[in-house]
Structures are given as C-alpha cells and as structure tokens.
N, CA, C and O of each residue as an XYZ file, in Angstrom:
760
protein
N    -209.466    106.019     64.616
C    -208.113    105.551     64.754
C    -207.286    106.059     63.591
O    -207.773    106.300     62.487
N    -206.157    106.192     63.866
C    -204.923    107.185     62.574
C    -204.379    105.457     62.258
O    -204.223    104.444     62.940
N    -204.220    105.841     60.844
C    -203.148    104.639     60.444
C    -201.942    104.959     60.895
O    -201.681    106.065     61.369
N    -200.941    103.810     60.755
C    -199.539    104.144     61.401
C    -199.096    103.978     60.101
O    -199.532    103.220     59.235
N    -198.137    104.810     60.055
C    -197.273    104.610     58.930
C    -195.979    103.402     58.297
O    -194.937    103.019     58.828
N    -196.211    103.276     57.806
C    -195.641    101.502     57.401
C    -193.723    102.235     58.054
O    -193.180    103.301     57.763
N    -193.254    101.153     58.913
C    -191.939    101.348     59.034
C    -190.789    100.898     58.474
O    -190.536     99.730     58.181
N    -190.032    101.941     58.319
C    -188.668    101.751     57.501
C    -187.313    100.805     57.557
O    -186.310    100.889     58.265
N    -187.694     99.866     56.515
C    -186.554     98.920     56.479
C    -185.095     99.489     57.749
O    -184.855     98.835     58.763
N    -184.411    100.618     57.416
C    -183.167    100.844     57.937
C    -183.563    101.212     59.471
O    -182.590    101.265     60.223
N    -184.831    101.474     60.061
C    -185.401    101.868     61.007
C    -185.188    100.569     62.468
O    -184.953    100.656     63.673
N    -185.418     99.520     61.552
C    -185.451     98.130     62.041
C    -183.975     97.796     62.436
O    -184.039     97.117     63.461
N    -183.121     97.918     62.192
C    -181.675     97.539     62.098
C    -180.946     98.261     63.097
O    -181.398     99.296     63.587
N    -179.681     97.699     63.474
C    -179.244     98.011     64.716
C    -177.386     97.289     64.476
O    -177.169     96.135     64.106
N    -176.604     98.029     64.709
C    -174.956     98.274     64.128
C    -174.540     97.246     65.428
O    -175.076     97.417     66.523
N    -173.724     96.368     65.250
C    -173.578     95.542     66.324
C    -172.836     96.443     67.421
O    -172.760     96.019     68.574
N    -172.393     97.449     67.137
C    -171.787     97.913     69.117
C    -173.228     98.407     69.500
O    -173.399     98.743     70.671
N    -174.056     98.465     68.809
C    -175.393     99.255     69.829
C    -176.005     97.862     70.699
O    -176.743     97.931     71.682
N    -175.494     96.605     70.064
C    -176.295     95.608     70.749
C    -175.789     95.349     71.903
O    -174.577     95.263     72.095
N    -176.816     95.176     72.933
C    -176.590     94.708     74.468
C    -175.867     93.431     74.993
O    -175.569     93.121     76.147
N    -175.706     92.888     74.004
C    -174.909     91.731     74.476
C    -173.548     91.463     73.480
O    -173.276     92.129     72.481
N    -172.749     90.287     74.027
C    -171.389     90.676     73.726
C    -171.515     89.338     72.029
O    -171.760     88.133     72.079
N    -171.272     90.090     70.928
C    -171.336     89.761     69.866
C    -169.964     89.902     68.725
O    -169.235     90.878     68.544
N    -169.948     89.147     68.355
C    -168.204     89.430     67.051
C    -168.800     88.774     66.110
O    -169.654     87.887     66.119
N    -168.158     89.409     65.173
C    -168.518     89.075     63.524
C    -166.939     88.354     63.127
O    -165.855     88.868     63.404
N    -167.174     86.881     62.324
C    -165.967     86.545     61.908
C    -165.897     85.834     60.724
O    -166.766     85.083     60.282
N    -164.462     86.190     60.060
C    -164.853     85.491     58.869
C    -163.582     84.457     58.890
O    -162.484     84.986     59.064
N    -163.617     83.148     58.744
C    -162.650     82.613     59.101
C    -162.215     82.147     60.107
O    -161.145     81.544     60.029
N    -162.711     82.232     61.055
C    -162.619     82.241     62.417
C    -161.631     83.360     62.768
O    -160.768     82.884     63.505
N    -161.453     84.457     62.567
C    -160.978     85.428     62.121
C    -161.818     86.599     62.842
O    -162.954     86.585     62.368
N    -161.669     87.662     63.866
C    -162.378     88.242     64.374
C    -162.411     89.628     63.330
O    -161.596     90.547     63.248
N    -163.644     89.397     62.600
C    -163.689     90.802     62.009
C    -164.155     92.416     62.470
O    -163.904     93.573     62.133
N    -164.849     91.808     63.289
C    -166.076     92.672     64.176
C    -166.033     92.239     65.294
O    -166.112     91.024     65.475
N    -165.915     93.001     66.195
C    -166.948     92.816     68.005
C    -167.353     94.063     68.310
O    -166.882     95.068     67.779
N    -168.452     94.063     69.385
C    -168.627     95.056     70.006
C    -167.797     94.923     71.484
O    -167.258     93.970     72.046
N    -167.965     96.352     71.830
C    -167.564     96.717     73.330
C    -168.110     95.420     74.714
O    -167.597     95.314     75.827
N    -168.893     94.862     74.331
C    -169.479     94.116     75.538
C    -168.597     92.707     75.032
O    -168.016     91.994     75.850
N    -168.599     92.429     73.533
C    -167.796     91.326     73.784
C    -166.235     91.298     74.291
O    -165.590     90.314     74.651
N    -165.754     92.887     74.200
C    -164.171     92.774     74.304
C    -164.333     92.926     75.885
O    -163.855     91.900     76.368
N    -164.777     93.720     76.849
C    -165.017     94.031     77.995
C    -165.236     92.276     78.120
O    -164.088     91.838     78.204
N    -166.065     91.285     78.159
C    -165.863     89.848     78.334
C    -164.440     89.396     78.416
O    -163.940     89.113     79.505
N    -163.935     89.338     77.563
C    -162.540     88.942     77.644
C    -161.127     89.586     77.948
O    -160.038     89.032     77.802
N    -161.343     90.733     78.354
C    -161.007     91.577     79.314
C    -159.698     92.741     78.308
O    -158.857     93.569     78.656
N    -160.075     92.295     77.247
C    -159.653     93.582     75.988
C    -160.258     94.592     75.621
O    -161.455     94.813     75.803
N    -159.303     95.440     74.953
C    -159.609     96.318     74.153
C    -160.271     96.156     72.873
O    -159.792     95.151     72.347
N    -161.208     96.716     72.083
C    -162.169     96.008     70.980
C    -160.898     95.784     69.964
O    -160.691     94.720     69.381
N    -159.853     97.287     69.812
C    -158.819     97.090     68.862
C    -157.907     95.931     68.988
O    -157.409     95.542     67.932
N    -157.589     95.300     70.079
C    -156.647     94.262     70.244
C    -157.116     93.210     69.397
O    -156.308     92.731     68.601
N    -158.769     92.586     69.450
C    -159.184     91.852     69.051
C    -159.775     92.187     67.508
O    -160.942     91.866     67.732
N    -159.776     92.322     67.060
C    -159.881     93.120     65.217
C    -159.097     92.583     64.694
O    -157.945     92.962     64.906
N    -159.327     91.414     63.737
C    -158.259     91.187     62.770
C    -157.317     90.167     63.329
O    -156.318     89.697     62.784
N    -157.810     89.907     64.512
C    -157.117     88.329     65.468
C    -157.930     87.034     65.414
O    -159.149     86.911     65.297
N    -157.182     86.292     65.501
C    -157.863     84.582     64.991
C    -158.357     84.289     66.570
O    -157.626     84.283     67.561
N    -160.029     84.011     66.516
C    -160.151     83.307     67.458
C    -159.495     82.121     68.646
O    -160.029     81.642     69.646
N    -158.386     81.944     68.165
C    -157.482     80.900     68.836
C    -156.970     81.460     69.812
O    -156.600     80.742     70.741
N    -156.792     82.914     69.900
C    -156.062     83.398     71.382
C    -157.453     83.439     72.471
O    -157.429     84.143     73.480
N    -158.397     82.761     72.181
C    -159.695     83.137     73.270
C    -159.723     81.892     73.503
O    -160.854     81.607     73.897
N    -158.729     80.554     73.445
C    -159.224     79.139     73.930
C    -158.030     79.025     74.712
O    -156.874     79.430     74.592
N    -158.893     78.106     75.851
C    -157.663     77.647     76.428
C    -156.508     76.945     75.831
O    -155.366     77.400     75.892
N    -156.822     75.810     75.242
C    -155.588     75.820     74.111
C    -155.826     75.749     72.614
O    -156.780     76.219     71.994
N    -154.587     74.947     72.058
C    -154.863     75.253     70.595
C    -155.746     73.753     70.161
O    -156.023     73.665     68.965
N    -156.115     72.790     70.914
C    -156.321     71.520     70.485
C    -158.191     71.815     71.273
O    -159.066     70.951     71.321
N    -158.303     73.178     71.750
C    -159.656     73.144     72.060
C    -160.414     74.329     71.147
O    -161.572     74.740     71.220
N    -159.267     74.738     70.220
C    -159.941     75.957     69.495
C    -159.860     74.881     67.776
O    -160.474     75.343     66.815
N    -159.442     74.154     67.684
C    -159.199     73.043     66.888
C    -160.591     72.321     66.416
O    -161.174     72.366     65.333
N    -161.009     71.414     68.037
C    -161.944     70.558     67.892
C    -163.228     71.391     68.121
O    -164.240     70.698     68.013
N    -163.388     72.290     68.320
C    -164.617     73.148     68.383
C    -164.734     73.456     66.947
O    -165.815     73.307     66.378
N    -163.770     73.843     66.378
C    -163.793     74.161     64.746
C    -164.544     72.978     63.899
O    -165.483     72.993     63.103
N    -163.747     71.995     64.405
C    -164.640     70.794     63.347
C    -166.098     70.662     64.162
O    -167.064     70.119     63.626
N    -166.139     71.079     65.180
C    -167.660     70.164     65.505
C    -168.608     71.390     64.939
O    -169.672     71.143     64.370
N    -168.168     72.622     65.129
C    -168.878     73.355     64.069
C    -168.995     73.639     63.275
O    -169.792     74.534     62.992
N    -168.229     73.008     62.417
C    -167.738     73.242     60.685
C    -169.379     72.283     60.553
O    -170.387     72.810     60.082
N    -169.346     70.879     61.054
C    -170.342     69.817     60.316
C    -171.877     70.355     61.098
O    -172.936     69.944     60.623
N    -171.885     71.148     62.124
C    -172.754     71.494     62.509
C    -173.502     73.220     62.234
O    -174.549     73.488     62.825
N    -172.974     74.057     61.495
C    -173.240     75.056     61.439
C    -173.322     75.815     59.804
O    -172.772     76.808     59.327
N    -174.438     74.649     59.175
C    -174.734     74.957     57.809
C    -175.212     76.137     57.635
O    -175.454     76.702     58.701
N    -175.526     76.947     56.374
C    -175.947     78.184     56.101
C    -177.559     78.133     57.342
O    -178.303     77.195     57.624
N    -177.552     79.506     57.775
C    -178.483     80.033     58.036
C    -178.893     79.097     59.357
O    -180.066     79.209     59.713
N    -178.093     78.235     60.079
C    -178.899     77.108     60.914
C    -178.163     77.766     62.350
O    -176.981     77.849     62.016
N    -178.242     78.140     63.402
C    -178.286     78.513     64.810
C    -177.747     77.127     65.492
O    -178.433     76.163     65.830
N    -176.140     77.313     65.618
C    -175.873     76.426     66.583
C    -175.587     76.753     67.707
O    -175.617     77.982     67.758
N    -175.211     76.143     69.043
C    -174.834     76.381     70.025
C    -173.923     75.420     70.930
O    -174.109     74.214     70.769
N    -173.014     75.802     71.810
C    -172.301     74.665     72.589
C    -172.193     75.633     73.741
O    -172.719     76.746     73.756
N    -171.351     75.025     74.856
C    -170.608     75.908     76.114
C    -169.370     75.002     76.363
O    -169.175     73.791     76.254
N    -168.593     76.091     76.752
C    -166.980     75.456     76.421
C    -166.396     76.763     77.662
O    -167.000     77.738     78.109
N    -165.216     76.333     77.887
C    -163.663     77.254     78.865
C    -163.573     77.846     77.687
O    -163.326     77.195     76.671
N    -163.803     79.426     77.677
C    -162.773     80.512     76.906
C    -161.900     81.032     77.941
O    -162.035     81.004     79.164
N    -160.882     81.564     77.137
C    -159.287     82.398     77.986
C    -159.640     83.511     77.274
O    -159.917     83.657     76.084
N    -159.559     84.611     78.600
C    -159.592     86.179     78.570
C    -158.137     86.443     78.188
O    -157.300     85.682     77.700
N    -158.057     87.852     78.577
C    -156.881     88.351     78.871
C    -155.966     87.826     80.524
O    -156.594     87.359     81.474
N    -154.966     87.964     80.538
C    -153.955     87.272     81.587
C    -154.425     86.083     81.701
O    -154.576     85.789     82.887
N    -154.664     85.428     81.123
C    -154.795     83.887     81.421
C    -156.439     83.450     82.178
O    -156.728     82.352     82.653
N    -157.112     84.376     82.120
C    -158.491     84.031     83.246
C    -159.148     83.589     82.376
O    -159.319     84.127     81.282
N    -159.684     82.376     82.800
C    -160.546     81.356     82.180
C    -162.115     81.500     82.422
O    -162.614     82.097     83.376
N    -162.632     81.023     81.665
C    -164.666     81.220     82.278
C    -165.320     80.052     81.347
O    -164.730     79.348     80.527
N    -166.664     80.041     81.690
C    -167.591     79.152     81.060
C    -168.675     80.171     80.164
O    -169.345     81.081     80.652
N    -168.651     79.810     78.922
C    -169.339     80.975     78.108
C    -170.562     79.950     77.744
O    -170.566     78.763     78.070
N    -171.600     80.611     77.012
C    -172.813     79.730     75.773
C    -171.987     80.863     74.567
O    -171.554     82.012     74.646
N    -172.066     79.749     73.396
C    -172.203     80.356     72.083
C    -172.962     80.151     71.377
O    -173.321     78.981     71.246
N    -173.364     80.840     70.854
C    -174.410     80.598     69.786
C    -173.669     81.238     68.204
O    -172.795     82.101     68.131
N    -174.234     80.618     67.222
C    -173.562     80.867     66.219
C    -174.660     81.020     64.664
O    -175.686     80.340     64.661
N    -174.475     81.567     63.915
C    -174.987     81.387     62.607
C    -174.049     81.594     61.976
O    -173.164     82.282     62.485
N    -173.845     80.955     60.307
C    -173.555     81.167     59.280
C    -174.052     82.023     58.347
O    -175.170     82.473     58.600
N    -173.444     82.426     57.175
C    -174.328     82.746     56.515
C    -174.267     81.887     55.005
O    -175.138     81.847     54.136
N    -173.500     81.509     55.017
C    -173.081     79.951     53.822
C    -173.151     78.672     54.366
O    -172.777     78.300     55.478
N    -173.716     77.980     53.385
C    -173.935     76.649     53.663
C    -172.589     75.781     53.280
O    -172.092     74.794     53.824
N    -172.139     76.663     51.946
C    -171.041     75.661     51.210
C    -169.600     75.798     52.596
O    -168.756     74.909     52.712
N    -169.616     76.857     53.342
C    -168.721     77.352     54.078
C    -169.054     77.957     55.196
O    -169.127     79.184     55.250
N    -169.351     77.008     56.450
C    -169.745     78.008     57.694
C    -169.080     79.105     58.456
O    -169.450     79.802     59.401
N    -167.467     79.014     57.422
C    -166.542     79.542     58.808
C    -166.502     81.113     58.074
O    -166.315     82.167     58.683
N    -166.746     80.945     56.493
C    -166.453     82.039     55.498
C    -167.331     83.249     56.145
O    -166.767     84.305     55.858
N    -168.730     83.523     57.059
C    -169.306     84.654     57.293
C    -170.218     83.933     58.389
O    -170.997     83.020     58.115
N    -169.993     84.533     59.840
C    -170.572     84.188     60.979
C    -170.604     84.974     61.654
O    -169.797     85.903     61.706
N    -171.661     84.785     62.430
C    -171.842     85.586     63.837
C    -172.040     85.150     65.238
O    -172.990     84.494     65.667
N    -171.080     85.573     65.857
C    -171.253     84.642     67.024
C    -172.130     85.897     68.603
O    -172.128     87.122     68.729
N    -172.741     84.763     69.492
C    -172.881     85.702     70.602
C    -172.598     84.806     71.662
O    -173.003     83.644     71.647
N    -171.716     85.436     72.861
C    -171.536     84.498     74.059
C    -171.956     85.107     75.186
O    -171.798     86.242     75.638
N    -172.408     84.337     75.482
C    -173.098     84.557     76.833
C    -172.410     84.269     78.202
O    -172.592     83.066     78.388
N    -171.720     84.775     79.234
C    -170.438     84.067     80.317
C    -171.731     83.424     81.232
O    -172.808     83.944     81.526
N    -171.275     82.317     81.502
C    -171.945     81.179     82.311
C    -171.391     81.597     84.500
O    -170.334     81.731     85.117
N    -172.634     81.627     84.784
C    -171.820     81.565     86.446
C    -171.875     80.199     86.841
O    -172.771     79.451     87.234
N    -170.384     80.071     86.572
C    -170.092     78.365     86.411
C    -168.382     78.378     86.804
O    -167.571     78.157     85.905
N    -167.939     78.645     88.168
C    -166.611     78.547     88.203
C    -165.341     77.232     87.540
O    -165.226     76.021     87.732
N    -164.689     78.083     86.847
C    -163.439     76.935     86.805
C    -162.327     75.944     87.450
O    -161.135     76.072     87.172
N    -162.769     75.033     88.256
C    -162.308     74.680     89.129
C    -160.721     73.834     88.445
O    -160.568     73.659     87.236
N    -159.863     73.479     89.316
C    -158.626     72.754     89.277
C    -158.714     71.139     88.213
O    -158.192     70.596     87.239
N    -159.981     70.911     89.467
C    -160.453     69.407     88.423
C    -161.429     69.289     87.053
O    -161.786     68.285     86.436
N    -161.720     70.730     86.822
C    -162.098     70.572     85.326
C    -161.110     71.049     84.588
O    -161.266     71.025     83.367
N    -159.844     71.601     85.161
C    -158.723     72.116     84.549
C    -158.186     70.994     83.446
O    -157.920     70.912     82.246
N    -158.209     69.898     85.077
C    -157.453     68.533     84.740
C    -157.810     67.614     83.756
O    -157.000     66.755     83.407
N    -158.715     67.673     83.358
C    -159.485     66.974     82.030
C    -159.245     67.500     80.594
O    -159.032     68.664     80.254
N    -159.313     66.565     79.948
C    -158.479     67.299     78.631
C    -159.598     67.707     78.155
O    -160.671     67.483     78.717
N    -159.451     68.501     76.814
C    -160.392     69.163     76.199
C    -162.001     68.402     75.497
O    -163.184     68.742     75.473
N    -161.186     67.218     74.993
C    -162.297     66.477     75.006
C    -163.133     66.098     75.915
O    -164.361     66.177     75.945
N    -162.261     65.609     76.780
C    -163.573     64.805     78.158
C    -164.147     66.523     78.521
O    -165.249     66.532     77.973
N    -163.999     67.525     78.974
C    -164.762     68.430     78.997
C    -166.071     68.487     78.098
O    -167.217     68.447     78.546
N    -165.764     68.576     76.923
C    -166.548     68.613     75.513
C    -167.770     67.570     75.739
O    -168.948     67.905     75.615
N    -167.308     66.156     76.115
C    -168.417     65.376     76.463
C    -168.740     65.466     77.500
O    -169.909     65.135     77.697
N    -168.187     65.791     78.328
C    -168.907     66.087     79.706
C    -169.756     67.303     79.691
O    -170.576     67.084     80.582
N    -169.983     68.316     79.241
C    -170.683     69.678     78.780
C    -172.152     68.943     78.361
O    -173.175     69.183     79.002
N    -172.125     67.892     77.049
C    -173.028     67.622     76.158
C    -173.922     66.764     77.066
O    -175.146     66.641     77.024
N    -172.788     66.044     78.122
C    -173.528     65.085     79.094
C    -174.578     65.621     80.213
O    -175.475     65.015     80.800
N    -174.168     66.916     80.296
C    -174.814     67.671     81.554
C    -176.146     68.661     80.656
O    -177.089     69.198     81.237
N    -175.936     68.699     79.356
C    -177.095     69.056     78.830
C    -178.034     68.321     78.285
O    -178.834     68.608     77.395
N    -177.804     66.845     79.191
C    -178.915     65.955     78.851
C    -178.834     65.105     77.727
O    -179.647     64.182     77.754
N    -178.122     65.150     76.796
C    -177.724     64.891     75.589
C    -177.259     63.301     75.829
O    -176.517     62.911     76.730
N    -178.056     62.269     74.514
C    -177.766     60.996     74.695
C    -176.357     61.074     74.250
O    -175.835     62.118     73.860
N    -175.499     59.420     74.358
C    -174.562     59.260     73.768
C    -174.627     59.156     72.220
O    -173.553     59.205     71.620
N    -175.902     59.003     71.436
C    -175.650     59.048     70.313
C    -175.749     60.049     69.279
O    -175.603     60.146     68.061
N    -176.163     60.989     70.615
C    -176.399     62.734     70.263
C    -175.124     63.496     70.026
O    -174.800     64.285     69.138
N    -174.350     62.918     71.328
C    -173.116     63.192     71.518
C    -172.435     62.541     70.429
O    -171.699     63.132     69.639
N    -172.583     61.847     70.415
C    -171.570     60.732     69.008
C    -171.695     61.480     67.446
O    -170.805     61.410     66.599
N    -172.466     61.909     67.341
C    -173.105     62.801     66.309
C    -172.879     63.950     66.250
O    -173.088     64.554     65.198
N    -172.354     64.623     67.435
C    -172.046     66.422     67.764
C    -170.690     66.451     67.411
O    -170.170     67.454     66.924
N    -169.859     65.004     67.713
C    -168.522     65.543     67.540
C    -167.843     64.434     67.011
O    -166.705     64.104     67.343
N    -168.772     63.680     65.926
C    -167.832     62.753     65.210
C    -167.043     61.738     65.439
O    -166.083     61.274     64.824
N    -167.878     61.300     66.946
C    -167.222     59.725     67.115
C    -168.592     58.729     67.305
O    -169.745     59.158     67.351
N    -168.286     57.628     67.381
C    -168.962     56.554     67.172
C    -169.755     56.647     69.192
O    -169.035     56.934     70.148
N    -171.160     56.352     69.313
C    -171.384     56.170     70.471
C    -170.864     54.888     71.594
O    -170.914     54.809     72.821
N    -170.405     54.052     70.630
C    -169.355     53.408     71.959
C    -168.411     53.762     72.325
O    -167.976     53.299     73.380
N    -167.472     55.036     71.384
C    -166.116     55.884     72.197
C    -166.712     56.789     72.803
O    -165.932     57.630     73.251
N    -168.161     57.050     73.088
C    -168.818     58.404     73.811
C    -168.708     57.394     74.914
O    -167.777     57.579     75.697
N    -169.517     56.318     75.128
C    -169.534     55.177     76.200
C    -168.514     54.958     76.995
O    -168.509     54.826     78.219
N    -167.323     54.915     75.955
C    -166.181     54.927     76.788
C    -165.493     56.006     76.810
O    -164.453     55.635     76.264
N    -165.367     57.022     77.051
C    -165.130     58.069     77.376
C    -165.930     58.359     78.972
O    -165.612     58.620     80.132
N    -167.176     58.114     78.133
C    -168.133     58.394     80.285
C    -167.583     57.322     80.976
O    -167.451     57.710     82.137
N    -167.153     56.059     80.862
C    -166.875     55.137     81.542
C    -164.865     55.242     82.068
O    -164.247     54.753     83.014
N    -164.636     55.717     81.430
C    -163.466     56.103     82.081
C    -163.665     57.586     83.314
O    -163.245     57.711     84.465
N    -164.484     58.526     82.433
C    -164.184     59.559     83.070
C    -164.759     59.160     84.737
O    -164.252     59.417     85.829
N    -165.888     58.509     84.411
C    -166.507     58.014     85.902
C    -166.088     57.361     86.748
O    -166.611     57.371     87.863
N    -164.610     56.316     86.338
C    -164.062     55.797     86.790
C    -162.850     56.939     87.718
O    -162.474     56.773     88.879
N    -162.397     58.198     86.667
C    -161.134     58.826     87.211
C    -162.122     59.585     88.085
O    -161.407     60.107     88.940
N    -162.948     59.806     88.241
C    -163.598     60.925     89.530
C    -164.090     59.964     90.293
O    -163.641     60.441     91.335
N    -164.766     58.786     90.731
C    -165.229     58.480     91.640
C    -166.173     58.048     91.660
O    -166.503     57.361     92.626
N    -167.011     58.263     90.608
C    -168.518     58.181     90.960
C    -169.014     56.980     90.129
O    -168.439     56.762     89.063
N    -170.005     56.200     90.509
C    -170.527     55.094     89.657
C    -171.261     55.215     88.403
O    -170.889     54.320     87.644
N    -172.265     56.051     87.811
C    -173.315     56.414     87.022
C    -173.234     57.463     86.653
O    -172.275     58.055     87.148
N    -173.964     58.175     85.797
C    -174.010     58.880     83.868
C    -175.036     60.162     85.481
O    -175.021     61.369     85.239
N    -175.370     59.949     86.119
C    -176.114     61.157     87.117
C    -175.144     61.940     88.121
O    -174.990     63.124     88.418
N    -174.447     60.487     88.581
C    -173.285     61.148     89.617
C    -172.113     61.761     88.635
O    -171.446     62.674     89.122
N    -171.907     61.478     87.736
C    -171.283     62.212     86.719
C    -171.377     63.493     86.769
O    -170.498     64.180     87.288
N    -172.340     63.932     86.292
C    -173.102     65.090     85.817
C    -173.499     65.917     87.043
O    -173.822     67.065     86.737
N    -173.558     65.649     88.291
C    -173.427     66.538     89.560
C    -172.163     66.096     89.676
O    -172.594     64.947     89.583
N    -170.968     65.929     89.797
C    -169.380     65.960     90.259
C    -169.400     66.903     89.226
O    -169.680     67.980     89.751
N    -169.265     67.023     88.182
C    -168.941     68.339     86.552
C    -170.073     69.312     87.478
O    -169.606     70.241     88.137
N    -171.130     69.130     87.488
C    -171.433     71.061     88.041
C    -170.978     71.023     89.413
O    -170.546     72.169     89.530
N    -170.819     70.542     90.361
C    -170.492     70.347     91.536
C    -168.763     71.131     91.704
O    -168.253     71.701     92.668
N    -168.219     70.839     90.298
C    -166.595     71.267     90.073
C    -166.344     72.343     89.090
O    -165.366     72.768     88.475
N    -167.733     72.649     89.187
C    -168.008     73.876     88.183
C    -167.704     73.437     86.837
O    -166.701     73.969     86.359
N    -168.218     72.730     86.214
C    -168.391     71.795     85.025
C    -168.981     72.844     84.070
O    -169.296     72.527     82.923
C-alpha cells in the first residue's frame, strides 16, 4: 500500500459562491457576502444585495426586528441556530425559508455571521398573511413541536403569554386544541 500524502490546509476550503447552497455572510445584519444561489432565492442580482441591510428580505420591519432579538439572545459565539420564518424576494413574493446561523463572537452575534437558507415547499397563503408577525413566530415554534416553555424561552416571553397567544390564536381560526392548531398552520401553508 502507498501512503497518501497528508492534505493541504487551503485544499480543504471552499469560497462561498462555489457552495451549493444559498449562503450570505453578514456583519451587522448587514449583507456583506452572498453567493449566486442565495441572490437567485430572492430573485436578485448578487450586486443589489452587497452592502444592503437584511431588512429589505422581511416581510416587514417589525418581523426583521423581532427575529433580531430572538437571535441576538440565541446565537452566542460559535453556537448553530436555526428558525423558519416569511422572507420577501424581489417584487413583493413572499416564501417560507429554514435559517440556520452561526456567529463568530460571543460578546456580539450580529458583529460576524453566516447565514444559510434553505426555501421551504410551504405555500403562503392569505390566512397566514393575516396573522401578525408574532403569532406566525409562535405558530412556526408550535408546529416544530416545541413546548410553551421552549417557546417562552426562544423569544422572551413568559409561558403564560405563549398560552395565551395559542389560546387566542385557536380561538380566531376555529379549532379547539394545540394539534388542530398545528394542522390549520400547515394546512394554510404555515
């Protein structure tokens, strides 16, 4: 048998447009970097997005807001978070993405990150339009199984305003229980 020759640090490494999936580098929430697959996602040019604040990719400004804080307390140095949320493309077209995220500071998650999204086949329907950003937010965490005190903990409220939050929302759709919930949201493309 031949030995193999030990392989080269720079050999290993890979420039984010070579990567296959759609990835941006940001500092600040601040798009410093993307590749081609992430701008093709949101239906730009890579240059449009360079040097633009993540806030033109949310549906609004009170959902590019509260995503900020729930990942500010959740996305310490070096720790892999994730959520799924409505991003806005270009002309207004909306979708269901996964993000995943790292830092690379603990003292500051927003100062050097990397994000990758993944588009969800999960249509946007009228009646998840109609829900504000929050009840989405808990309704997302609800359909990923996630207790209320998981939830209460993801985004900084107490688990009896998670309680009541499902108890209203279950009330404005129809359905009796934390199950029929959670099929009406994928059922409405949740």
């Amino acid at each position: 048998m031949s030995a193999r020759a030990p392989l080269d640090d720079t050999a290993l490494r890979f420039a984010l447009a070579e990567l296959p999936v759609p990835l941006v580098f940001a500092t600040h929430r601040i798009i410093r970097d993307c590749n081609a697959e992430f701008a093709a996602l949101f239906g730009f040019e890579r240059r449009d997005l360079i040097d633009a604040s993540f806030s033109r990719l949310y549906p609004a400004l009170d959902d590019f807001v509260r995503t900020g804080e729930m990942w500010r307390s959740h996305l310490p140095g070096g720790q892999v978070y994730q959520d799924e949320r409505i991003m806005r493309g270009a002309m207004g077209r909306r979708f269901w993405a996964r993000v995943n995220g790292r830092s690379r500071r603990a003292a500051d998650p927003f100062a050097e990150a990397i994000y990758a999204f993944q588009p969800l086949n999960r249509p946007v329907t009228g009646a998840t339009l109609q829900l504000t950003g929050r009840q989405r937010q808990i309704l997302t965490l609800v359909a990923q199984g996630r207790t209320n005190g998981e939830i209460a903990g993801a985004i900084g409220l107490s688990p009896r305003t998670i309680e009541a939050h499902r108890l209203r929302l279950s009330r404005a759709v129809g359905v009796r229980n934390g199950a029929e919930l959670v099929a009406w949201f994928l059922a409405e493309g949740g």
